[in-house]
VOMARLO-455688 format. One record per residue: residue number from 1; residue in three letters; z, y, x of N, C-alpha, C in turn. Coordinates in pm, whole numbers, plus 32768, in hexadecimal, padded with zeros to 4 digits. Atoms other than C-alpha are relative to their C-alpha. Layout:
<r><num>NUM</num><residu>Ala</residu><n_zz>Z</n_zz><n_yy>Y</n_yy><n_xx>X</n_xx><ca_zz>Z</ca_zz><ca_yy>Y</ca_yy><ca_xx>X</ca_xx><c_zz>Z</c_zz><c_yy>Y</c_yy><c_xx>X</c_xx></r>
...
This chain:
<r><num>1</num><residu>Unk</residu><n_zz>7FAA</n_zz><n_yy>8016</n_yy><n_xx>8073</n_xx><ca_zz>760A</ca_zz><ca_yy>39A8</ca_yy><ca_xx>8784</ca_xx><c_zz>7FB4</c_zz><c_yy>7FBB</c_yy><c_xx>7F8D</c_xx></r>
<r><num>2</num><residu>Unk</residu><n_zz>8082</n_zz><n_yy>800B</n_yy><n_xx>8070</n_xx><ca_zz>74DB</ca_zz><ca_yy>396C</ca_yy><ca_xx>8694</ca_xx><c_zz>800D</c_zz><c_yy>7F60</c_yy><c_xx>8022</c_xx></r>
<r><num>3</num><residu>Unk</residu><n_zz>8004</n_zz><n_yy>808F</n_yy><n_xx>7FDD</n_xx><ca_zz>74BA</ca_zz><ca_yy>37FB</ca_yy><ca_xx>8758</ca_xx><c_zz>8072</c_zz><c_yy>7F8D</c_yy><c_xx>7FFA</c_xx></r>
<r><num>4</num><residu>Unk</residu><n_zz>7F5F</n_zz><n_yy>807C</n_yy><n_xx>7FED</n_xx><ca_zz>7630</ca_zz><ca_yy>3781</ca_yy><ca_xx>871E</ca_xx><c_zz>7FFA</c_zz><c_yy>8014</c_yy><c_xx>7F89</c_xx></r>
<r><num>5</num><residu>Unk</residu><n_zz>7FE7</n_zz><n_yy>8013</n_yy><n_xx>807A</n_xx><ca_zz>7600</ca_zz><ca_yy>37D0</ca_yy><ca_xx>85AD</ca_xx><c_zz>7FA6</c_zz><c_yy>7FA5</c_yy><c_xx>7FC5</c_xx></r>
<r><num>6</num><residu>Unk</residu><n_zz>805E</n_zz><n_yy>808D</n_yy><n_xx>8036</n_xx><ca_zz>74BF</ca_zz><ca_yy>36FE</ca_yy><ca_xx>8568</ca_xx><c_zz>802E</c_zz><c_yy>7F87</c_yy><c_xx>801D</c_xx></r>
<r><num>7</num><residu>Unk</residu><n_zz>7FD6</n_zz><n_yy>8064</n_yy><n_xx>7FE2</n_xx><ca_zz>753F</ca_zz><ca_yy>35F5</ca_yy><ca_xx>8654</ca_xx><c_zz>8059</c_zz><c_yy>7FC6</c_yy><c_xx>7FCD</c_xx></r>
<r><num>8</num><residu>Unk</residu><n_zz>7F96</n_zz><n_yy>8020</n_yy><n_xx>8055</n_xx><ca_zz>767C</ca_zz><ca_yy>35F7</ca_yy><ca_xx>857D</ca_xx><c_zz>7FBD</c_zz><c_yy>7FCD</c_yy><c_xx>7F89</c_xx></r>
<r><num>9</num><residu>Unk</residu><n_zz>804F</n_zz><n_yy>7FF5</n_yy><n_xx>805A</n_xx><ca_zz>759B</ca_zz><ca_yy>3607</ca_yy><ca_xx>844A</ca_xx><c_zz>7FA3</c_zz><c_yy>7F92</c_yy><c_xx>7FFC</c_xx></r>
<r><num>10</num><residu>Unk</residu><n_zz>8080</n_zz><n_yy>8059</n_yy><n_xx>8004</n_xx><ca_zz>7489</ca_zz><ca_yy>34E0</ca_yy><ca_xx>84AE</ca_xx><c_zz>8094</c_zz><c_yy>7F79</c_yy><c_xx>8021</c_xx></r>
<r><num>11</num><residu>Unk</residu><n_zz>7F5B</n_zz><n_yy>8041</n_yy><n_xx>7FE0</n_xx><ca_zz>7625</ca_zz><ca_yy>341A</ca_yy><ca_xx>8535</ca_xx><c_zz>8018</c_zz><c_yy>7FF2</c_yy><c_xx>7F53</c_xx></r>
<r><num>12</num><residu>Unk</residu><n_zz>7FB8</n_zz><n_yy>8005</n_yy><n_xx>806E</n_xx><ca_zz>7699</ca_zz><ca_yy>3444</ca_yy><ca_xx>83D7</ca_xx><c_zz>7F83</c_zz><c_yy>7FAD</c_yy><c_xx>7F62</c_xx></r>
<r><num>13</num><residu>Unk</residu><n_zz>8055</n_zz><n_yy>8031</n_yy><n_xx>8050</n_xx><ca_zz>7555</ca_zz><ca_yy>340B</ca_yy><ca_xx>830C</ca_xx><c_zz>7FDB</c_zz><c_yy>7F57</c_yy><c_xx>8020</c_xx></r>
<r><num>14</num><residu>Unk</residu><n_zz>8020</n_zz><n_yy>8098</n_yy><n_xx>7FC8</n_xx><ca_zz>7505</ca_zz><ca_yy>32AF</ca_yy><ca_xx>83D7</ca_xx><c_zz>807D</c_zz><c_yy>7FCE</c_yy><c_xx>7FD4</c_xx></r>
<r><num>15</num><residu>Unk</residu><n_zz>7F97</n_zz><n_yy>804A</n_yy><n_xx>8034</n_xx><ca_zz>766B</ca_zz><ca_yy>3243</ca_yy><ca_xx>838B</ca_xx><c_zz>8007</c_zz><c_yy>8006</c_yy><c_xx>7F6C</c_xx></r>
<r><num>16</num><residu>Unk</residu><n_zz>8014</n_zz><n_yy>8006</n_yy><n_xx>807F</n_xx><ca_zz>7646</ca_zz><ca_yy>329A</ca_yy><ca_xx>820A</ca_xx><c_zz>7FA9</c_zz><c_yy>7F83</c_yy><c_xx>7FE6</c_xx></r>
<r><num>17</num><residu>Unk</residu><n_zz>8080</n_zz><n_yy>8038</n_yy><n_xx>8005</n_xx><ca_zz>7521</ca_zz><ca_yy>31CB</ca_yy><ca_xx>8228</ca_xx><c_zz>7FDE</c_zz><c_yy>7F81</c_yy><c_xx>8008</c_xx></r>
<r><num>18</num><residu>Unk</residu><n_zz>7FC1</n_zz><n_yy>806B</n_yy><n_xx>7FB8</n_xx><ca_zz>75CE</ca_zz><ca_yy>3095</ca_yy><ca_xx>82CC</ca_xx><c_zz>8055</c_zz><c_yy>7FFC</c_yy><c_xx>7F94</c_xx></r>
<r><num>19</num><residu>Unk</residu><n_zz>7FB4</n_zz><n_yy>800E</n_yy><n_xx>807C</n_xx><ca_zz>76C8</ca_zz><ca_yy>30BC</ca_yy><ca_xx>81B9</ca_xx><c_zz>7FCE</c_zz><c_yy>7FC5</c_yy><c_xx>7F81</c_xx></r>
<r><num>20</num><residu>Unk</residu><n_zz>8022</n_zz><n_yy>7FFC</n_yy><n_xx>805D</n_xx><ca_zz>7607</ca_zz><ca_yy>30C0</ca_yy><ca_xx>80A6</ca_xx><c_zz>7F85</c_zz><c_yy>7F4B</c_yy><c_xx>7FF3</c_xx></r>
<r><num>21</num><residu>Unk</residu><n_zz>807A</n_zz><n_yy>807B</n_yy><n_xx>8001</n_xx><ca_zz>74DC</ca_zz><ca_yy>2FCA</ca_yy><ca_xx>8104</ca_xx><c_zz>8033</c_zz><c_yy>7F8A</c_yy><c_xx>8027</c_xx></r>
<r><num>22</num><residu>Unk</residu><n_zz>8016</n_zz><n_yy>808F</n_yy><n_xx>7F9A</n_xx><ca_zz>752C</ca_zz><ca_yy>2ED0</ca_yy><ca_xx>8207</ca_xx><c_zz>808A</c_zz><c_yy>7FD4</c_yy><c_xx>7FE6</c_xx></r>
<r><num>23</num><residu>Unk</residu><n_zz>7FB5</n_zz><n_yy>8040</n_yy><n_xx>8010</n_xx><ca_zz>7699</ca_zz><ca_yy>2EB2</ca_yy><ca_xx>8215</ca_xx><c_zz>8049</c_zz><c_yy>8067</c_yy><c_xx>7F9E</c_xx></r>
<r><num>24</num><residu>Unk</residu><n_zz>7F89</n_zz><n_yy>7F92</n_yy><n_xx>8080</n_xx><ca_zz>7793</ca_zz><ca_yy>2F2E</ca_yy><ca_xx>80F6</ca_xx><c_zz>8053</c_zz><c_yy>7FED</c_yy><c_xx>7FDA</c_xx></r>
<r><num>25</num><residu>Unk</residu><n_zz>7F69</n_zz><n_yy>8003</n_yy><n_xx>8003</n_xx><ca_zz>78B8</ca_zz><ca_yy>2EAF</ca_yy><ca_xx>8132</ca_xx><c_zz>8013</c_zz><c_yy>801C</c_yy><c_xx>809D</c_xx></r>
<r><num>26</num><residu>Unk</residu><n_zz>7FB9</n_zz><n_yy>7FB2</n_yy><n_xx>7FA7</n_xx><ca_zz>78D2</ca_zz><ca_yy>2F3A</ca_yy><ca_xx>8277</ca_xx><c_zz>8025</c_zz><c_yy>809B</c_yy><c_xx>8033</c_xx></r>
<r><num>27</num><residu>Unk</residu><n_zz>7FEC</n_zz><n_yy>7F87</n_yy><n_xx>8004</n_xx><ca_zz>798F</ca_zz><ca_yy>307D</ca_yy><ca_xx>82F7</ca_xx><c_zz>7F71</c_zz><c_yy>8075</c_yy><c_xx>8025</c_xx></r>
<r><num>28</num><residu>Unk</residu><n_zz>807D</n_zz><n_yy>7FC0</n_yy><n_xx>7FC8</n_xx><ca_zz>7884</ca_zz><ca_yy>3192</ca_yy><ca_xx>830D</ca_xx><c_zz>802F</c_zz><c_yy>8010</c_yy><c_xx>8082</c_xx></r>
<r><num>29</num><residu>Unk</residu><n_zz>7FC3</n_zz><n_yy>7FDF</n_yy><n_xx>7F6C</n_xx><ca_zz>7973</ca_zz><ca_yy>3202</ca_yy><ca_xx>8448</ca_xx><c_zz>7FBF</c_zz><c_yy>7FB4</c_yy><c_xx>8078</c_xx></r>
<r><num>30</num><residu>Unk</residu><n_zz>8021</n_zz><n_yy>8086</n_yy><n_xx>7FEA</n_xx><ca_zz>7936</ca_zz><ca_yy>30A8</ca_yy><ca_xx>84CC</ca_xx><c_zz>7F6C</c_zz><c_yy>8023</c_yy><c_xx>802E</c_xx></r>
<r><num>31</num><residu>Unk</residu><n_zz>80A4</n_zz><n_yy>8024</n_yy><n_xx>7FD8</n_xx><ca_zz>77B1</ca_zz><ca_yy>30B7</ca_yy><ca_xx>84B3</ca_xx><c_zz>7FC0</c_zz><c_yy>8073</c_yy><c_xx>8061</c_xx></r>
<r><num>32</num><residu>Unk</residu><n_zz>8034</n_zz><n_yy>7F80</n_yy><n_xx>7FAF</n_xx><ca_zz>778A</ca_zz><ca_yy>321A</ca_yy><ca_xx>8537</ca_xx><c_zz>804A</c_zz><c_yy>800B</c_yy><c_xx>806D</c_xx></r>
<r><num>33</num><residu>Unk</residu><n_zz>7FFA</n_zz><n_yy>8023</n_yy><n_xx>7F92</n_xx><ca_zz>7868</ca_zz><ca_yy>31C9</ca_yy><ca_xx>864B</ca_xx><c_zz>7FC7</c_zz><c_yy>7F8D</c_yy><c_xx>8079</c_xx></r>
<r><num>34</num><residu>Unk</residu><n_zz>806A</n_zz><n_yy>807E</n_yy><n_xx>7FD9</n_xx><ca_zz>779E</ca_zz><ca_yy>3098</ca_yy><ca_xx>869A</ca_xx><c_zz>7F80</c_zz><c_yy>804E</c_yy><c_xx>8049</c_xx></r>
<r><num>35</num><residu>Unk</residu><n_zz>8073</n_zz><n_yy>7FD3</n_yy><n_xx>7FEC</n_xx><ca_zz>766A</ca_zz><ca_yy>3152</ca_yy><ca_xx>8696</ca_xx><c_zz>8006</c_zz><c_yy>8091</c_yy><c_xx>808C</c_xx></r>
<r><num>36</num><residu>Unk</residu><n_zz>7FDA</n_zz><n_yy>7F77</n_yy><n_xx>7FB7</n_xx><ca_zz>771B</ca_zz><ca_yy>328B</ca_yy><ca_xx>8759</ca_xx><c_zz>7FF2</c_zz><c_yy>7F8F</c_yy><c_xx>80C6</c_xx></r>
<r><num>37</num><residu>Unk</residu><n_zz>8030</n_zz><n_yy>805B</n_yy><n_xx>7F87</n_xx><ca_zz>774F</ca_zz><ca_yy>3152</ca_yy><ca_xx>889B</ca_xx><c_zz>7F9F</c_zz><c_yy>7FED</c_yy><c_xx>802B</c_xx></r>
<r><num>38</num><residu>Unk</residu><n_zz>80BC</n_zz><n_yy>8013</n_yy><n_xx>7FC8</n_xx><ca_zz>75D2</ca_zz><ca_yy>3104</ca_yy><ca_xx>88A4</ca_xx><c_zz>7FC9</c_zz><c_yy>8073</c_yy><c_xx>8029</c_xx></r>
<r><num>39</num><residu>Unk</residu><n_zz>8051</n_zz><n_yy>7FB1</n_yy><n_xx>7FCE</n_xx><ca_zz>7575</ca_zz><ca_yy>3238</ca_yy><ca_xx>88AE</ca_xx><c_zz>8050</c_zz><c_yy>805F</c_yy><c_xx>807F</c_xx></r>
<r><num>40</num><residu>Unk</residu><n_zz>7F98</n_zz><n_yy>7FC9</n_yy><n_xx>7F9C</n_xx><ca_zz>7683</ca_zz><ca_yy>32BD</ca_yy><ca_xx>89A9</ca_xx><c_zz>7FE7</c_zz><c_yy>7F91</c_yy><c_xx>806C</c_xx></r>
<r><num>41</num><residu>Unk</residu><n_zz>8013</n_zz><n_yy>805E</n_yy><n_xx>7F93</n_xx><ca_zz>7625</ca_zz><ca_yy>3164</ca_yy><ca_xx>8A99</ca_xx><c_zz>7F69</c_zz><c_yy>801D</c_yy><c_xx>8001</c_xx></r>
<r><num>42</num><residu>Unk</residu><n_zz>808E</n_zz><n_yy>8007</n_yy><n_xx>7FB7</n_xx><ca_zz>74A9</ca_zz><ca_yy>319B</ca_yy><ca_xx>8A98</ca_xx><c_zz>7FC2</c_zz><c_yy>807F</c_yy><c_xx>800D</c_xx></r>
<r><num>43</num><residu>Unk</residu><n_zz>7FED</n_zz><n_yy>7F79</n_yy><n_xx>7FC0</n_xx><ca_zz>74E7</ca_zz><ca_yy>3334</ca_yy><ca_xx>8AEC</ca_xx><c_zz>8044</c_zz><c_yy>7FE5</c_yy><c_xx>808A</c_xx></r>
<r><num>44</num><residu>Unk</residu><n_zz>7FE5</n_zz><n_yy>800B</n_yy><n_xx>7F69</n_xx><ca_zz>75C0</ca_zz><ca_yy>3296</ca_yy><ca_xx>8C16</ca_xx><c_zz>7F99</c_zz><c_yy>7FA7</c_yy><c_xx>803E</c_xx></r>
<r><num>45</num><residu>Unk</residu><n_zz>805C</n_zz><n_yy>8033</n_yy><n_xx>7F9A</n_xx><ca_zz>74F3</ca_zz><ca_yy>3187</ca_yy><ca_xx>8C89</ca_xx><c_zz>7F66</c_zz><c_yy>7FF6</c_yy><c_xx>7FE8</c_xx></r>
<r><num>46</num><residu>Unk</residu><n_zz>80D0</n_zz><n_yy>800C</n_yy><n_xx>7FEB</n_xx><ca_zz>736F</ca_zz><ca_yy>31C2</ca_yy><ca_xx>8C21</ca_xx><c_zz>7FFE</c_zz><c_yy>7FC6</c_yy><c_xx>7F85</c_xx></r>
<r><num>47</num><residu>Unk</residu><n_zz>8057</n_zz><n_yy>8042</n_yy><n_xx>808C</n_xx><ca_zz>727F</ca_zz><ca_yy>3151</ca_yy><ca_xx>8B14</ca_xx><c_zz>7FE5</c_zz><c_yy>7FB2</c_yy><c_xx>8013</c_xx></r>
<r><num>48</num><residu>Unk</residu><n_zz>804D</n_zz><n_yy>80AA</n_yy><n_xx>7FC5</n_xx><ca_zz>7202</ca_zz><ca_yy>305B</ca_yy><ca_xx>8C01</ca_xx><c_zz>8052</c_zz><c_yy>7F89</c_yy><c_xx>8001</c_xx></r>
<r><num>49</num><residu>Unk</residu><n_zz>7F9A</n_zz><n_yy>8079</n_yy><n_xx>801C</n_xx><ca_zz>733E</ca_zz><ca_yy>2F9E</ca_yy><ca_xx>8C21</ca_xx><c_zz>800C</c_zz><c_yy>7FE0</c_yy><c_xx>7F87</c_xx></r>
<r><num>50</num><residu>Unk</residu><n_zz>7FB7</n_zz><n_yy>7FE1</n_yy><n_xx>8084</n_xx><ca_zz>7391</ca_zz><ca_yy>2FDD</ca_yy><ca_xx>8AB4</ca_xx><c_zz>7F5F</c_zz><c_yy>7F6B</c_yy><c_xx>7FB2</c_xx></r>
<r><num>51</num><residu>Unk</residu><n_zz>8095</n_zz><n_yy>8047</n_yy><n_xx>7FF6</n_xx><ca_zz>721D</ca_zz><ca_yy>2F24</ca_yy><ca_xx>8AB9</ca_xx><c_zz>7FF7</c_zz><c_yy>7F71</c_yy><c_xx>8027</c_xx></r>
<r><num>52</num><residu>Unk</residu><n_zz>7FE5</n_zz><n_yy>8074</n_yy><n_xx>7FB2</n_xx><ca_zz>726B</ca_zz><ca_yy>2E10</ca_yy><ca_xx>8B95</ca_xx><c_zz>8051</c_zz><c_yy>7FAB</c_yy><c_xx>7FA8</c_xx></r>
<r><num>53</num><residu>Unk</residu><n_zz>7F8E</n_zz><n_yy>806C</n_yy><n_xx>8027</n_xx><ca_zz>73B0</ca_zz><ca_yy>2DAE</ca_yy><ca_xx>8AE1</ca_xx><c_zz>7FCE</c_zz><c_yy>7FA8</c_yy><c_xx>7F83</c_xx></r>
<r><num>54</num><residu>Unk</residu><n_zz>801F</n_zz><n_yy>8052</n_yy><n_xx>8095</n_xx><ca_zz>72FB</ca_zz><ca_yy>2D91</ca_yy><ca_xx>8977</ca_xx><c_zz>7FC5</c_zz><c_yy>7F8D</c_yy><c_xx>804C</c_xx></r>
<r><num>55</num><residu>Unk</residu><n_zz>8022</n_zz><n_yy>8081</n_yy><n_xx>7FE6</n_xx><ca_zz>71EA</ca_zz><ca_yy>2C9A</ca_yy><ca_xx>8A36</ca_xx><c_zz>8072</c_zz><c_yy>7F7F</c_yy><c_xx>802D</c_xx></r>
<r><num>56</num><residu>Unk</residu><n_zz>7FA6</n_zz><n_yy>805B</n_yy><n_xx>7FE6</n_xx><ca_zz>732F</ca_zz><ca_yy>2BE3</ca_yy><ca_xx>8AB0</ca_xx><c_zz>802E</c_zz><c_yy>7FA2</c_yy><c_xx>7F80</c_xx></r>
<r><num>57</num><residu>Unk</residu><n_zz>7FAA</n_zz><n_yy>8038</n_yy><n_xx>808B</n_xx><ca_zz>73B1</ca_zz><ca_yy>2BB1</ca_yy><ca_xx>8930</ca_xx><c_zz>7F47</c_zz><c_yy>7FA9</c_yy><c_xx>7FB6</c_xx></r>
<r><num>58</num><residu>Unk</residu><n_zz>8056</n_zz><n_yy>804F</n_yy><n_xx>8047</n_xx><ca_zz>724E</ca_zz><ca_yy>2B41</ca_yy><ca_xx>88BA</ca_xx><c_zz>7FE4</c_zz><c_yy>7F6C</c_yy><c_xx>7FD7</c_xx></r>
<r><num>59</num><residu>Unk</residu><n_zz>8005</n_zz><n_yy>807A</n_yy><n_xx>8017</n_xx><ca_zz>7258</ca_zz><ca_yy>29E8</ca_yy><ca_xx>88DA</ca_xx><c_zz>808A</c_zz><c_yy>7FE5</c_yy><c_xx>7FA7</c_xx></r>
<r><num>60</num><residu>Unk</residu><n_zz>7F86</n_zz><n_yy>8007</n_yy><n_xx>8063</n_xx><ca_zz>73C8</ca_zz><ca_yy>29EC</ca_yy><ca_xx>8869</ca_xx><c_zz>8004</c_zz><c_yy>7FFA</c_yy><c_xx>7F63</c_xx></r>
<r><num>61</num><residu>Unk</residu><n_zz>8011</n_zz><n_yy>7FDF</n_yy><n_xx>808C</n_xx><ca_zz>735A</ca_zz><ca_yy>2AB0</ca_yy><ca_xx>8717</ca_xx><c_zz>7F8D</c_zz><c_yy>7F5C</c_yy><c_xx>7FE4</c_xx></r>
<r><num>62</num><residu>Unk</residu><n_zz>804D</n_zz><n_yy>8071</n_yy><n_xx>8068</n_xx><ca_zz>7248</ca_zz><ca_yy>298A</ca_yy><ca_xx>86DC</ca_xx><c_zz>8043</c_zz><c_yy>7F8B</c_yy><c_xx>802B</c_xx></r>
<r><num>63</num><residu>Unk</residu><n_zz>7FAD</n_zz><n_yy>8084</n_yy><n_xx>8050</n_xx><ca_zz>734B</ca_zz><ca_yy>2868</ca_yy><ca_xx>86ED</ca_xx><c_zz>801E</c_zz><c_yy>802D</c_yy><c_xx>7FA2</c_xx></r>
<r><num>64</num><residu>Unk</residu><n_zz>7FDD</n_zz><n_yy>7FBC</n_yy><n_xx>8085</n_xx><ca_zz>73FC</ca_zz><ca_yy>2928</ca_yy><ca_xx>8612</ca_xx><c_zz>7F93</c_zz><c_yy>7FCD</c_yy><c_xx>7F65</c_xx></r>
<r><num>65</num><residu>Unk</residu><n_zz>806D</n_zz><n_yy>801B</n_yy><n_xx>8075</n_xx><ca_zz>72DE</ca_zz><ca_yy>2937</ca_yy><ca_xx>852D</ca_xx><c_zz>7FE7</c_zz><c_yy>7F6F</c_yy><c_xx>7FE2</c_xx></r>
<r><num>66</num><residu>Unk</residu><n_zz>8039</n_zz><n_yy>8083</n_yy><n_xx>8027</n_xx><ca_zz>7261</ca_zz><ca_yy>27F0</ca_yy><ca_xx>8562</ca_xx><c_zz>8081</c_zz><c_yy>7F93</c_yy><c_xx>7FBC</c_xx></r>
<r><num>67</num><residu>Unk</residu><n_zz>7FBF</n_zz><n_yy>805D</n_yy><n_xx>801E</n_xx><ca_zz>73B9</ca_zz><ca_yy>273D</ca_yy><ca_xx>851F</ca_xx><c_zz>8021</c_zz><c_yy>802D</c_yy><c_xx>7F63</c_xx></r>
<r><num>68</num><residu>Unk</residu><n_zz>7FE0</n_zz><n_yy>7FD3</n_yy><n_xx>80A7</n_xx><ca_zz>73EC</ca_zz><ca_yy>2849</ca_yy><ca_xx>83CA</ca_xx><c_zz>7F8C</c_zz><c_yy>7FBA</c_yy><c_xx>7F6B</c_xx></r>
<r><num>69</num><residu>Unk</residu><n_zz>806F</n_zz><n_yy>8017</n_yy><n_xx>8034</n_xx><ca_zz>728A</ca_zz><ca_yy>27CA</ca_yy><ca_xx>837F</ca_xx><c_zz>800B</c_zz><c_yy>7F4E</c_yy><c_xx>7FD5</c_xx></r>
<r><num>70</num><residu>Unk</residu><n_zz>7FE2</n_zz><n_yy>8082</n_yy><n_xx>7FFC</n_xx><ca_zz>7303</ca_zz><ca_yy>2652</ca_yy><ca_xx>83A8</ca_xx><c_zz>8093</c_zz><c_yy>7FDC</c_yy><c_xx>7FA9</c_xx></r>
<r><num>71</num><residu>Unk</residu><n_zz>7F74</n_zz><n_yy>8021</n_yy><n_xx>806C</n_xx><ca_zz>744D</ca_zz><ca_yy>265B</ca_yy><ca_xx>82E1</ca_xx><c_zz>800D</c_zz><c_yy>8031</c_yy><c_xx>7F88</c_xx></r>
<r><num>72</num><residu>Unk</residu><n_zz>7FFF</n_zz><n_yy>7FCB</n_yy><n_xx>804F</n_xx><ca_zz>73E1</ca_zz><ca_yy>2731</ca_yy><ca_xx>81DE</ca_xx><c_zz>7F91</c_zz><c_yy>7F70</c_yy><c_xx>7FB2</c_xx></r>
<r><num>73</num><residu>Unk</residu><n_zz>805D</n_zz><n_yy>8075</n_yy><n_xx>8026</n_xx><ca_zz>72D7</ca_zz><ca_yy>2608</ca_yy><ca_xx>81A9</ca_xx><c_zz>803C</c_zz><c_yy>7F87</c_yy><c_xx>7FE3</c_xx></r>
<r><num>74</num><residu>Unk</residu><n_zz>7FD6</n_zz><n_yy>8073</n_yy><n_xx>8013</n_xx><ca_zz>73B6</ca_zz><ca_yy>24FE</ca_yy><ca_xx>81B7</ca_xx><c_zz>805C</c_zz><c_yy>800D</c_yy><c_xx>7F80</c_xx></r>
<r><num>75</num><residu>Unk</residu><n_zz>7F58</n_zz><n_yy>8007</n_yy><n_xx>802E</n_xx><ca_zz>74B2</ca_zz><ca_yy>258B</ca_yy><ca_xx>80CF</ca_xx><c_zz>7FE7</c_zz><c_yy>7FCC</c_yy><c_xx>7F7A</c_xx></r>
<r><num>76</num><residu>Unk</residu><n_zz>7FEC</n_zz><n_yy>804C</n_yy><n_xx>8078</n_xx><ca_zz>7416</ca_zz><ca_yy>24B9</ca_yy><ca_xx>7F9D</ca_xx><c_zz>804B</c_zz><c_yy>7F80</c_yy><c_xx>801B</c_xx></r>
């Protein structure tokens, strides 16, 4: 019982947290159900997959970067 109240408790504090800092116009519901998926898919399929997929997005995230890095430069 003790472990579904922290887990609720560390669930609710991370979504405050997401609210407040990063995004703040979105629903807290929203972010803490977000966050509730990740951690409910890498309890079903592993850490290792959960492992695998980020190296999959890595190159992805640095276009990303590199094109935010290239239009933010151009935008004089």
């Amino acid at each position: 019982m003790i472990m579904l109240y922290v887990a609720g408790r560390v669930l609710r504090d991370f979504g405050e947290l997401i609210d407040s800092f990063l995004l703040p116009k979105t629903p807290t519901g929203f972010s803490m159900f977000v966050f509730l998926l990740l951690v409910g898919y890498a309890c079903f399929a592993g850490i290792e997959r959960m492992a695998r997929l980020g190296e999959m997005f890595i190159p992805l995230v640095l276009l990303l970067l590199v094109l935010q890095v290239i239009f933010l430069s151009y935008r004089m």
